[in-house]
C-alpha positions in Angstrom: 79.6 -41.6 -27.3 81.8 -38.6 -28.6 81.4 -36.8 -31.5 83.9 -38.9 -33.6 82.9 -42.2 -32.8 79.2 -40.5 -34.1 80.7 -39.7 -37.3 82.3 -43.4 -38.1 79.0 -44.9 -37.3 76.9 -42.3 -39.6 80.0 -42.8 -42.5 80.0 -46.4 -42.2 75.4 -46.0 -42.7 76.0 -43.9 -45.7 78.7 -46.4 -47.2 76.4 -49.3 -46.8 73.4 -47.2 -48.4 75.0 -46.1 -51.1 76.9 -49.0 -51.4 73.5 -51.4 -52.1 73.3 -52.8 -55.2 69.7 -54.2 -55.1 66.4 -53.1 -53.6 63.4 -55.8 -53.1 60.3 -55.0 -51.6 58.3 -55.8 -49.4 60.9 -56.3 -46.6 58.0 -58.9 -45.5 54.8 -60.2 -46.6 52.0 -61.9 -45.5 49.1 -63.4 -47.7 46.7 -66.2 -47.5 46.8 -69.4 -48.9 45.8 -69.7 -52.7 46.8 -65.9 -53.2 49.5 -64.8 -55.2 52.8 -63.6 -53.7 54.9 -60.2 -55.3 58.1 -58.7 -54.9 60.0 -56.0 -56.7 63.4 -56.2 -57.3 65.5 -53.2 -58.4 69.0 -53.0 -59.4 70.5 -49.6 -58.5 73.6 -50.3 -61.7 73.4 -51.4 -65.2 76.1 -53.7 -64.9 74.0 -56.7 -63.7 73.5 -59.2 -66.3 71.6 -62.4 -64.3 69.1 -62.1 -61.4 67.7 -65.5 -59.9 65.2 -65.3 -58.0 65.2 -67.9 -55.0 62.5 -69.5 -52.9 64.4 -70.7 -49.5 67.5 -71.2 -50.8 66.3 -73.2 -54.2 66.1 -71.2 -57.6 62.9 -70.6 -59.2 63.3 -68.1 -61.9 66.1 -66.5 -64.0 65.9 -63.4 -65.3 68.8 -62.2 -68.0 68.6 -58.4 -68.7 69.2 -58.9 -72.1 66.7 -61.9 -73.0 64.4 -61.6 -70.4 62.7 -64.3 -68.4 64.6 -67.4 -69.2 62.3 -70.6 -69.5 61.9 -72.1 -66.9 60.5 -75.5 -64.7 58.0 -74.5 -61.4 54.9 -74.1 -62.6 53.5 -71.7 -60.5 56.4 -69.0 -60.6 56.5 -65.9 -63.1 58.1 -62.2 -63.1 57.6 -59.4 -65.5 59.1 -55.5 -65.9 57.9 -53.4 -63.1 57.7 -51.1 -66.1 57.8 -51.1 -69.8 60.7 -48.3 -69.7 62.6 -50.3 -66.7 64.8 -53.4 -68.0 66.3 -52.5 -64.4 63.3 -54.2 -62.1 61.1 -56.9 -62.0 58.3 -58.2 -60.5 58.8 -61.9 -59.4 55.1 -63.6 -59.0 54.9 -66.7 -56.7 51.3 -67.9 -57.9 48.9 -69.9 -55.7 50.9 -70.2 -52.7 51.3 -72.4 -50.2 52.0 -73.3 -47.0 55.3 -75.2 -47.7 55.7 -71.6 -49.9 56.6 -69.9 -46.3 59.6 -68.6 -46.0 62.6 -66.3 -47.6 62.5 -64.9 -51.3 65.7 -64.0 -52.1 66.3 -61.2 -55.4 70.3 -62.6 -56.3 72.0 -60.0 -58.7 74.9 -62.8 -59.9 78.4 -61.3 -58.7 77.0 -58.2 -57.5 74.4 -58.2 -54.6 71.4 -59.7 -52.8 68.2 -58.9 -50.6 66.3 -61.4 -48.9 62.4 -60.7 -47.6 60.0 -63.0 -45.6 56.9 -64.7 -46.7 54.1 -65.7 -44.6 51.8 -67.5 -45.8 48.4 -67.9 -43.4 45.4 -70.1 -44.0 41.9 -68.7 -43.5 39.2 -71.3 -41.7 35.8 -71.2 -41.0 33.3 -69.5 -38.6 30.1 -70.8 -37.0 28.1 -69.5 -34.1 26.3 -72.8 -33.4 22.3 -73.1 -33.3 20.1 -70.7 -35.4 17.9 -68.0 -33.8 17.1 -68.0 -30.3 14.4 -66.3 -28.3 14.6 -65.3 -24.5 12.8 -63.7 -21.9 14.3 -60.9 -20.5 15.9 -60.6 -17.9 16.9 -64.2 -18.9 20.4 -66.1 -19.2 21.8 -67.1 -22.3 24.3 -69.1 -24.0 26.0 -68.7 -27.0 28.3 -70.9 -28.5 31.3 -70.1 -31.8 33.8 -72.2 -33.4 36.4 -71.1 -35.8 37.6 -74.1 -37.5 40.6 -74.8 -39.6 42.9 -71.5 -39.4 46.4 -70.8 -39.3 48.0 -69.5 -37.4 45.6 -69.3 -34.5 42.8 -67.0 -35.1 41.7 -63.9 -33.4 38.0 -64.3 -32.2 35.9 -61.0 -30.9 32.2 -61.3 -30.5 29.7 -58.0 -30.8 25.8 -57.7 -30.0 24.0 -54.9 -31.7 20.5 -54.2 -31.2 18.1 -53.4 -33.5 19.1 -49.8 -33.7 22.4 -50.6 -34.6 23.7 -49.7 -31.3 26.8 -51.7 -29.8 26.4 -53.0 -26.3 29.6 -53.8 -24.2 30.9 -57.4 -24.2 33.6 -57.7 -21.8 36.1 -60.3 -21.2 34.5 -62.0 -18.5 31.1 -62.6 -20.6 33.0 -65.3 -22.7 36.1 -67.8 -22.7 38.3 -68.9 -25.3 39.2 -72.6 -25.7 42.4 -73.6 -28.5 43.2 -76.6 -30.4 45.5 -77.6 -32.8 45.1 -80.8 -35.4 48.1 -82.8 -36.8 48.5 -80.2 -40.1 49.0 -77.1 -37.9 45.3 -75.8 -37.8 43.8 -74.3 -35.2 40.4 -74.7 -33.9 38.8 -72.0 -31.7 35.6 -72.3 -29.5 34.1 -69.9 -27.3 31.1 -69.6 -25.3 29.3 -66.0 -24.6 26.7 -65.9 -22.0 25.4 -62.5 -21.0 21.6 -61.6 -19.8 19.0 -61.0 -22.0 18.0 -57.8 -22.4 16.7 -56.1 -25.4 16.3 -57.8 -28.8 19.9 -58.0 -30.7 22.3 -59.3 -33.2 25.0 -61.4 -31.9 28.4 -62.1 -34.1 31.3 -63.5 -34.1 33.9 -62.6 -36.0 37.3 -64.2 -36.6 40.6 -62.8 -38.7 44.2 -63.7 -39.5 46.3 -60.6 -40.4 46.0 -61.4 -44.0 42.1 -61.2 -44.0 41.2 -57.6 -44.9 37.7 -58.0 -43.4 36.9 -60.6 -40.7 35.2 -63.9 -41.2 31.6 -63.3 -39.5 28.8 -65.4 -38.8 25.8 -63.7 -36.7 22.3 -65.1 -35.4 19.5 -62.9 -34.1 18.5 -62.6 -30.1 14.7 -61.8 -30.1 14.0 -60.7 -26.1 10.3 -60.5 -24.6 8.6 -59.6 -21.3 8.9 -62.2 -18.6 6.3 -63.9 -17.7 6.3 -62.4 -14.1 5.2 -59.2 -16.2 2.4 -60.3 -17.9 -1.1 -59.9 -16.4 -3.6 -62.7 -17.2 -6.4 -61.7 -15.3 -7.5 -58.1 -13.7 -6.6 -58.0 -10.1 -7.1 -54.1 -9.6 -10.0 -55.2 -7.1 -13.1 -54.2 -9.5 -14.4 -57.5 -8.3 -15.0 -58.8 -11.8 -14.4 -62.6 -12.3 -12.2 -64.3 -14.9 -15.3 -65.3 -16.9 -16.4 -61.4 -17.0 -13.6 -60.6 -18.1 -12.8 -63.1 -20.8 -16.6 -62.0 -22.0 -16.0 -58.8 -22.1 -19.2 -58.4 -19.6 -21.7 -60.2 -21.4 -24.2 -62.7 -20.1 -24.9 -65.9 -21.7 -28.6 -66.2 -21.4 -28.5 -69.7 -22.6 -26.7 -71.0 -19.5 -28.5 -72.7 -16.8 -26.3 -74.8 -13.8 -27.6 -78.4 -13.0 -29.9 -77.0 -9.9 -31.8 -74.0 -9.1 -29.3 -71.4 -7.4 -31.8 -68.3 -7.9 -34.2 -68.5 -4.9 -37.0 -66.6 -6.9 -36.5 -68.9 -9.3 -37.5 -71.6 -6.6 -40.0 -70.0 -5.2 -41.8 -69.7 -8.6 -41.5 -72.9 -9.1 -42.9 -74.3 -6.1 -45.6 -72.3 -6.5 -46.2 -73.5 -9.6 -45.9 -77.2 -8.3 -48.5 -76.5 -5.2 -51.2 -75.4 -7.7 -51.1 -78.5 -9.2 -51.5 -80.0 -6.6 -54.9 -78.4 -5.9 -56.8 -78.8 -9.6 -59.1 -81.9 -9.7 -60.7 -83.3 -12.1 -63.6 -85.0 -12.8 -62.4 -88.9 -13.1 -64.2 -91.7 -14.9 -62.9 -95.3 -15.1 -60.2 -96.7 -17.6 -62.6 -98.8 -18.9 -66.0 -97.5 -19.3 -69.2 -100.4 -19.7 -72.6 -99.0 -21.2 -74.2 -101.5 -20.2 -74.1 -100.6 -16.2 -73.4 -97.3 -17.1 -76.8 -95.2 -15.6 -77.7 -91.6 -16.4 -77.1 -90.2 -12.9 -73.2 -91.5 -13.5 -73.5 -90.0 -16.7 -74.2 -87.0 -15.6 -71.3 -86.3 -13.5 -68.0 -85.9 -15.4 -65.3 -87.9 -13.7 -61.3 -89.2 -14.5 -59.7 -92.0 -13.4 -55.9 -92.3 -13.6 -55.3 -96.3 -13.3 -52.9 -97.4 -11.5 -52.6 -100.9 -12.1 -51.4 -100.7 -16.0 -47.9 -99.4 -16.7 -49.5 -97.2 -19.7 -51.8 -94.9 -18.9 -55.5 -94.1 -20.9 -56.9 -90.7 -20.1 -60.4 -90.9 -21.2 -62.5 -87.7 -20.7 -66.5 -88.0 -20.6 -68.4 -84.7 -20.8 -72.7 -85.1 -20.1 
């Protein structure tokens, strides 16, 4: 390109600048359902004398410079002076918008110029890790599972585990999937599943956003990890030689304990001792049943007992001369 075909380009720029009319701001905005919409719109003369304001192509607003804001019918449409010194440039208000609200706002000076910005309107869903708090072993395998419900247009959905420091850990791509739907009104639905290996004790969220959200929609559950049972030690097995039952005692022996048979051989031995010395003591034995009359003083003089046999119940009678 030479030099003069440079200057016709930048000449014909500057006549289009300078030849605007009308200023209307923001080139393009985006807000969320139920929020209200603004644009400014300036007139660089004084020689205007009606601005409509237009919502794709229809008219919702008149503004005459002279009298102002002209009555009119949509409800949810208002403007005002940008400033109370400036009869020059209002401020057209589109209130609670919505989605059939998306579109082009165009500022219409009559006779003299127009601008035309873009509005976007977005509608923010819901966000739900599914399940409440979960505990894991470590070193163990788990599932987490997020929906975002209800958005438009589709959400963006990020996931982040903290632990209890505060300290990120990495969650790569790979660790989750991302599965879309969209209903019959244009909403999307978003599920995805993060499974990673437990390993210390964390905070897991997931967050969705549209570009109208200042702050992302977040919904978060705690991950409490513990030792795996591999690593816990139930019993002593550094080869001290002391049993369970020692150990769960803390060393202590229950003297009131006795097994269902002798086990201690000096235990049997004292009592079979004890048994063969019975065996040995006689005593003097009289009969059961004892008659005075044939009972003579020699008999009497000897002290005798006599264990009867023949009756089930047993009469120890003891005769001392």
């Amino acid at each position: 390109m030479d030099n003069f075909s440079l200057l016709v380009l930048l000449l014909s720029f500057w006549i289009q600048v300078v030849g605007a009319q009308v200023k209307l701001s923001p080139e393009t905005l985006t807000v969320l359902r139920g929020q209200e919409a603004r644009f400014t719109c300036t007139a660089t003369t004084t020689q205007w004398t009606v601005m409509i304001w237009l919502l794709n192509s229809t008219a919702v607003l008149t503004i005459s410079r002279d009298l102002g804001v002209l009555p009119f019918i949509t409800a949810n449409v208002t403007a005002k002076p940008a400033s109370a010194s400036q009869k020059d440039s209002w401020v057209f208000v589109l209130k609670n918008t919505q989605r059939h609200n998306q579109g082009q706002v165009t500022c219409d000076l009559q006779g003299i110029d127009r601008k035309t910005a873009s509005l976007f309107v977005q509608e923010k869903g819901s966000v739900k890790i599914t399940g409440d708090n979960r505990l894991a072993f470590k070193g163990q395998s788990i599932l987490f599972e997020c929906q975002a419900a209800g958005w438009f247009p589709q959400p963006t959905l990020q996931w982040h585990v903290k632990d209890r420091k505060g300290i990120g850990m990495e969650v790569r791509r790979g660790d989750y999937n991302i599965s879309i739907q969209e209903s019959g009104k244009s909403l999307f639905t978003v599920t995805s599943n993060l499974s990673f290996s437990a390993a210390k004790s964390s905070r897991v969220d997931c967050l969705a956003s549209v570009s109208a959200l200042t702050t992302p929609l977040n919904s978060s559950v705690n991950l409490t990890v513990e030792s795996s049972p591999q690593e816990t030690t139930w019993f002593d097995q550094s080869g001290s030689g002391r049993s369970p039952v020692a150990e769960t005692t803390g060393g202590k022996v229950n003297l009131g304990y006795s097994s269902e048979g002798p086990t201690d051989a000096a235990y049997n031995e004292v009592i079979m001792g004890t048994r063969r010395q019975e065996d040995f003591v006689s005593f003097p034995k009289v009969p059961d049943i004892v008659s005075s009359s044939n009972l003579s003083l020699h008999s009497e003089s000897q002290a005798q007992v006599c264990l009867s046999e023949e009756s089930p119940k047993n009469v120890r009678r003891i005769t001392t001369v």
